[in-house]
N, C-alpha and C positions, 0 to 999 in steps of 0.2 A: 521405915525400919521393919514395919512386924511384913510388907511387901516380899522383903528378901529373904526374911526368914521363913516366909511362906514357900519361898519360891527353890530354894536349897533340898528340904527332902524330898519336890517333886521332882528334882532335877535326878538325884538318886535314885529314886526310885523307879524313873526312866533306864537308869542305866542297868538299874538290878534285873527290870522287865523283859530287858534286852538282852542279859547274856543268858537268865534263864530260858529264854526262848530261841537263842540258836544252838543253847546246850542239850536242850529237850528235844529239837528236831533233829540234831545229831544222834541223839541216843535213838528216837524213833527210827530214823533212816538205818542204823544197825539192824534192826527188828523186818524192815520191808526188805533188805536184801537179802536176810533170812530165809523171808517167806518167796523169796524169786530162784536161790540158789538149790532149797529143798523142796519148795513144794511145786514149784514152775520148772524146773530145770536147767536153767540159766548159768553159767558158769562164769565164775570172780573175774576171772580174767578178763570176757567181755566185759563186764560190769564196770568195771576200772578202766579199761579203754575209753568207754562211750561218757563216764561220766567227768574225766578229766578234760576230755578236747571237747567236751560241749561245753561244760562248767568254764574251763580255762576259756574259748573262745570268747563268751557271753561277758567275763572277768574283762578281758583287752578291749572289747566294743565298750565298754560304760567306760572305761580309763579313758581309752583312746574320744569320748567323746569329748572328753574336758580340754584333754590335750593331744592332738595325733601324733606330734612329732615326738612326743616326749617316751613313749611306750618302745619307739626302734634304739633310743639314745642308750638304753639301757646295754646294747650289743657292742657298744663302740669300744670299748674299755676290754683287752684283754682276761685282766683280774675282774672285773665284775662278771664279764662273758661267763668264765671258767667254772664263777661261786655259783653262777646262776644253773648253770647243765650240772655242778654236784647238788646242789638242792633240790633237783628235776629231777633224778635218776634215786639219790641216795638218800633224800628226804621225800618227796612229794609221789613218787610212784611207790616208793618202796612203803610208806608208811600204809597207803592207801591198799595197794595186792596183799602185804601181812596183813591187815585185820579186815580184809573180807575172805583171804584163804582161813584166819581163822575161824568165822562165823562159821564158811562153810561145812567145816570140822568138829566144830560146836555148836553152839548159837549164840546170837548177838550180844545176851548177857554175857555170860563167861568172857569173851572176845573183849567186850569194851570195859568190863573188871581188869583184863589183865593188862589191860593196854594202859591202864590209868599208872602201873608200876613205872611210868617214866616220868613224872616227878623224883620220887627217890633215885632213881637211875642219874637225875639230874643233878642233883646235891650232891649225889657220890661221888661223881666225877669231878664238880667242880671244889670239893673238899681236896679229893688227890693234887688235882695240877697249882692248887695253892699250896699244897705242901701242909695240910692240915687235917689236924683229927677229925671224925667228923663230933660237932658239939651233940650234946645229950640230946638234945632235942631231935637233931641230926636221925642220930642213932637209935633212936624211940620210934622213928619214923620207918627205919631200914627193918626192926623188928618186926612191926605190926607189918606192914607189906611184907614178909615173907611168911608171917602168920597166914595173913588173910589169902595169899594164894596159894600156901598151905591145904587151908581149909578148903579152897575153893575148886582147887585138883583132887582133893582127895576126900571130899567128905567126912575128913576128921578121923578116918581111916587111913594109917600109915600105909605105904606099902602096897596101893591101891589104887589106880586113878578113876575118879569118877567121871572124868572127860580122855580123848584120845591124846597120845602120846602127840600127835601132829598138832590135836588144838591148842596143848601147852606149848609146842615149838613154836609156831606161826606166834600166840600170843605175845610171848618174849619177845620174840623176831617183830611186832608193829610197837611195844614201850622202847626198845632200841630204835627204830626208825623216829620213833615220833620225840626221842630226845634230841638225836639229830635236827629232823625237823625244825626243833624249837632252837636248840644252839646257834647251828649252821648259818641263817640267811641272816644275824642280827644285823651287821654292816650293811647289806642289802636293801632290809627292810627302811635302813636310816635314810637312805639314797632316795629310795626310788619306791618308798610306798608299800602297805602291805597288798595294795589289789592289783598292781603292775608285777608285782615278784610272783604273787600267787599266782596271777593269771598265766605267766610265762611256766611257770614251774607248770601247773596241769598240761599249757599245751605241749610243751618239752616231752614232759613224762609222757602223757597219751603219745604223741608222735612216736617217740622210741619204742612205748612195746608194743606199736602196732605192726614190728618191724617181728617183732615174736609172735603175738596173736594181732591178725590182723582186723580188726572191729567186723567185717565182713565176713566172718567165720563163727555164725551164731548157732546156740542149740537152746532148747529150751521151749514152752510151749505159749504161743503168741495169743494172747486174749486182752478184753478189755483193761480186765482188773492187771496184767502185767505189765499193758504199758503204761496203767498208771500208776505201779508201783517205781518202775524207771523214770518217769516224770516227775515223783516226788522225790526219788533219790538224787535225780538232780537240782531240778529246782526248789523242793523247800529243806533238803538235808543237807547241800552243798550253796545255793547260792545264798539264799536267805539266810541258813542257819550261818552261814562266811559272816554276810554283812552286819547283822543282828550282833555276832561276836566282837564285832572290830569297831561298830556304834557302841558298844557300849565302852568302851575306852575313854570315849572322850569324858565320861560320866562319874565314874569310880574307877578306882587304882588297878594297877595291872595285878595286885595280888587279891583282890578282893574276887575280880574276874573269874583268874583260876581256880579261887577256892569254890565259886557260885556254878564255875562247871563243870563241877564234879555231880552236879546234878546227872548229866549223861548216862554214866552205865546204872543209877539209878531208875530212867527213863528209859531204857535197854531191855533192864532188869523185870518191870512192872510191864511192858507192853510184851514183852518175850511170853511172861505167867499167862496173862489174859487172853493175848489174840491166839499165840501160838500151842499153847498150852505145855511149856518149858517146863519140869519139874525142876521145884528150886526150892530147897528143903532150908532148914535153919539152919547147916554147915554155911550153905551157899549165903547167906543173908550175912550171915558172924564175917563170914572172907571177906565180903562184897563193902561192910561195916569198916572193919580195919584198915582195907587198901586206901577208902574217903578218906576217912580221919589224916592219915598220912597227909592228903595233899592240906586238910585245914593243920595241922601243926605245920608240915614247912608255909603253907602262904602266912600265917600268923606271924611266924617269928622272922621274917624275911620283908615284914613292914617296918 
């Protein structure tokens, strides 16, 4: 007896270890693309090329090692085929080109603050198509996220933006992608796995705009320190940080998850101050405050 009760908070505790750690290297990886888009030269666009069709690539060899056949089965099906290329194109490219076009624009704080507004974006919609109010709770939630990006554009100053009119577009533009995102593949994800959908979805997406920027059309200044800022953008902000999120599922509940990675544009936020030297005043902390909160009221009351 006292075995199992031993053996339950480590199990938790496991699970908690693990989505703060693919949540914090996603927040990091915001900040290193940052420093490749401003201070290397590098532009989003490649960057989103290269790190979906390696990521996705790398995503299909580890599936496909468990099961080879099972990775093509997923085309056979017109309606799967169909959900899979909107996922690719309207979740998985789109989310990823909006929030490093807005980095570019901004920096990786602001960026992954405003991206975190698609929780709320979430509940609102699915309050509409139920035909319902949203609850108080709801609504206390819709408040403070247009508070805190309130604050967040404008330094508490009306009538002012403290970042570009493009880094609030883009930012909007990647909480809509990434509601999508989260909506869109659910049936999919039931099928056929989160790392066979994600893996197809990166290589879809990278293949298609390579047909607009073709990966072979680079700019930007080649040194040590940049390709190993592209190396950790792929491999510990996209594959690690993937895996690390979707282990910890098996651990603790899907709502404990999201609320645990909201860690992100905190870890965006505090690597942006330090390495980069972002100024981020106490408007920007009070926004950056409100928008979190949001996501721990809805994961709270949606347990």
């Amino acid at each position: 007896m006292k075995t199992e009760q031993l053996a339950l908070p480590s199990v938790r505790g496991k699970g908690i270890a693990l989505v703060l750690t693919g949540a914090t290297l996603w927040g990091i990886s915001g900040t290193v693309a940052q420093y490749l888009f401003q201070r290397q030269g590098f532009s989003p666009a490649w960057l989103v090329d290269i790190r979906l069709l390696l990521a996705g690539a790398i995503l299909l060899i580890l599936s496909g090692m468990k099961n080879p056949k099972r990775i093509m089965d997923i085309w056979k099906t017109k309606h799967d085929a169909g959900s899979l290329v909107l996922f690719s194109l309207l979740g998985m490219l789109a989310v990823q080109y909006t929030y490093f076009a807005a980095i570019d624009h901004s920096n990786a704080a602001a960026a992954t603050v405003l991206q975190y507004l698609a929780p709320v974006m979430i509940a609102t919609y699915l309050a509409i198509r139920s035909k319902k109010l949203p609850t108080s709770w709801q609504f206390t939630a819709i408040l403070l996220a247009l508070l805190g990006t309130l604050l967040l554009v404008t330094k508490g100053n009306i009538g002012t933006l403290s970042i570009s009119g493009l880094a609030v577009f883009w930012g909007i533009a990647s909480a809509v992608a990434l509601a999508f995102y989260t909506l869109q593949p659910r049936s999919l994800l039931a099928r056929w796995g989160a790392v066979t959908v994600t893996g197809w979805g990166m290589v879809v997406g990278g293949l298609s705009f390579s047909f607009i920027h073709p990966p072979w059309l680079f700019q930007g200044h080649i040194s040590f320190q940049s390709l190993m800022a592209v190396v950790f953008v792929v491999i510990f902000g996209t594959l690690i940080a993937f895996y690390c999120y979707l282990e910890s599922l098996k651990y603790i509940s899907a709502s404990e998850t999201s609320l645990l990675a909201s860690v992100e544009p905190l870890s965006a936020a505090f690597v942006s101050v330090i390495w980069l030297g972002v100024p981020f005043g106490f408007e920007e902390w009070l926004g950056t405050f409100c928008i979190i909160s949001t996501i721990a009221i809805l994961a709270k009351k949606t347990n």
